[in-house]
C-alpha positions, 0 to 999 in steps of 0.5 A: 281476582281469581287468576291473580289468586291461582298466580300466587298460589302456584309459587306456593305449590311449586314451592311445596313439591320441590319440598317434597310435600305434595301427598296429593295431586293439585290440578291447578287451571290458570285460566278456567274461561279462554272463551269469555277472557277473549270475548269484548263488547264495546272495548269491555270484556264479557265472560259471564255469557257465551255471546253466541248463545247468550249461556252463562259459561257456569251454568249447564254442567251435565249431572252427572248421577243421572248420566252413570246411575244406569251404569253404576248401580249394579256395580256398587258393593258394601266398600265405600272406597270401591264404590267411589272408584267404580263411581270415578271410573263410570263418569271418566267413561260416560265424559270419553264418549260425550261429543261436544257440539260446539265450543262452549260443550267443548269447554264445559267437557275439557274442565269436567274432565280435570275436576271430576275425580278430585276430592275438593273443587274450588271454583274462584270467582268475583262479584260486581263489588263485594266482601269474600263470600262462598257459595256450596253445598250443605253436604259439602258444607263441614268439609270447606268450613276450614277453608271459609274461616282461613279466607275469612268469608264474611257470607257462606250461602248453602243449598242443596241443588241451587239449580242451574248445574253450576260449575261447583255442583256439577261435582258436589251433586254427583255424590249426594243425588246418587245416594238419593237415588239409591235410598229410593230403589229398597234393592240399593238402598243399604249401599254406601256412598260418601260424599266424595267431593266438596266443592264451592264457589269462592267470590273473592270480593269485587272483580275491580280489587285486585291487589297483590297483597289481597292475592297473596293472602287468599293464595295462602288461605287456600294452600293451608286449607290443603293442609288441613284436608291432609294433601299438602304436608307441613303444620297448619295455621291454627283455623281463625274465628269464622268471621260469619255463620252459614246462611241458606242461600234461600235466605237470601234476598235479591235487592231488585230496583222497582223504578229505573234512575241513578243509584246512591247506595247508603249501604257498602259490601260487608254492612250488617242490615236489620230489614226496613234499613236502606239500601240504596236511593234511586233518584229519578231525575226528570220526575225529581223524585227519590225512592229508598229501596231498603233491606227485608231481610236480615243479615251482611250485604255481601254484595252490590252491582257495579252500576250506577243506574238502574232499570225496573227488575235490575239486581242491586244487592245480596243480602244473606239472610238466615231464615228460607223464604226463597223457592225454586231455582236460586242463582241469577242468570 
């Protein structure tokens, strides 16, 4: 969905520039993951994990703070603008010396190069089957709120450092941990230091719904998003309702399967659950047994596996749900 999606988007933008209507720069990448868009197993592609390390591809993003915070501080004045420049240009030198030590650094190095200096980075992605859902950082949060109404996300999930360094926090981390780092040295404290980046990963629905139409209007979605930050010229769309509220993303529960057996899902990607309604039956057929896993939180099931059977610990659903319980690192493997 993401690559149909940057496919239409492109016509868009080619569209605007012959107009004249480009105030910004737009870098836009067609294919993101040539390594896990080639690799098969068993006649199926595997692009989530790097098959030679067993890494997920999106995850292990260098943080960037620590790594320039040495060099920057002693560089950062009173200017906003200029410290945001001096930040830009230490993460371009620190990314020029890095030497990546086989492909898959090589990869993560050549997208950090194109993406660090943006003001916005969206990270298109799908799930296994689900409804249009975000994943950002709260700081990022009311930056990318017009862009969640216009695709009409039905779950924005927030945290701050989800943990793993995703491809999105990679760059949203740069700002707000800097400016961490400088509130606890009283010598730096009083620098400013925005929140230069907002970035997201945008699920757009299952990775099996690929429709042209469904493309297009996400394409649209994001080019009148760029309208509104003010890097495309031209009259907005006026922002729709939000079709859902920011949830924490340590609201969250993860529907795990206690047995294995055949799944029968009673609930479909975009329901609203109370806890205690079901989820999903697990029947085990040589014991000729049916167990109900139901929802314990509250909230939209924005997302099932693709699956059909299960073993014990196996993730079948997401449900966004509105009050923390969650701790420690929050995104699967």
């Amino acid at each position: 969905p993401g690559m149909l999606a940057a496919y239409h988007l492109r016509a868009l933008l080619e569209a605007a520039e012959s107009r004249g209507d480009m105030r910004g720069e737009v870098v836009l990448v067609p294919v993101a993951n040539p390594i896990g868009l080639a690799q098969r197993l068993d006649h199926k592609s595997m692009g989530r994990f790097e098959l030679g390390s067993s890494e997920n591809f999106n995850r292990n993003y260098p943080d960037l703070a620590t790594a320039v915070f040495d060099t920057v501080k002693d560089k950062l004045t009173q200017d906003a603008t200029a410290n945001v420049a001096a930040v830009r240009a230490a993460v371009a030198a620190w990314l020029a010396q890095w030497k990546p030590a086989n492909a898959l650094h090589s990869l993560r190095k050549t997208l950090v190069q194109l993406a660090f200096d943006a003001d916005i980075v969206l990270d298109l992605h799908c799930d296994c089957e689900a409804v249009l859902h975000l994943y950002t950082e709260t700081p990022c949060w009311p930056q990318l709120e017009p862009l969640a109404r216009l695709l009409g996300a039905r779950a924005v999930l927030l945290a701050q450092d989800a943990g793993g360094v995703s491809f999105d926090e990679c760059f949203s981390g740069l700002w707000w941990k800097l400016a961490d780092k400088l509130r606890t040295d009283p010598a730096l404290a009083g620098l400013p230091v925005a929140q230069a980046c907002g970035s997201a990963t945008v699920e757009l629905r299952g990775e099996a719904q690929l429709e042209h139409g469904l493309a297009r209007a996400d394409a649209a979605a994001i080019f009148a998003s760029l309208q509104h930050a003010g890097i495309i010229a031209g009259a907005p769309p006026p922002l729709p309702e939000p079709r859902c509220a920011a949830t924490p993303l340590a609201g969250a529960q993860t529907v795990k399967a206690p047995v294995a057996g055949v799944l029968v899902f009673a609930a479909v990607p975009g329901d609203t659950l109370a806890a205690g309604d079901p989820v999903v039956d697990i029947i085990d057929p040589i014991a000729n047994t049916s167990l109900t896993v139901r929802a314990e939180v509250a909230g939209v099931m924005y997302a099932r596996t693709d699956d059909r059977y299960a073993l014990p610990g196996d993730d079948l659903a997401n449900i966004a749900g509105s009050v923390p319980f969650r701790t420690g690192n929050l995104l699967g493997a």
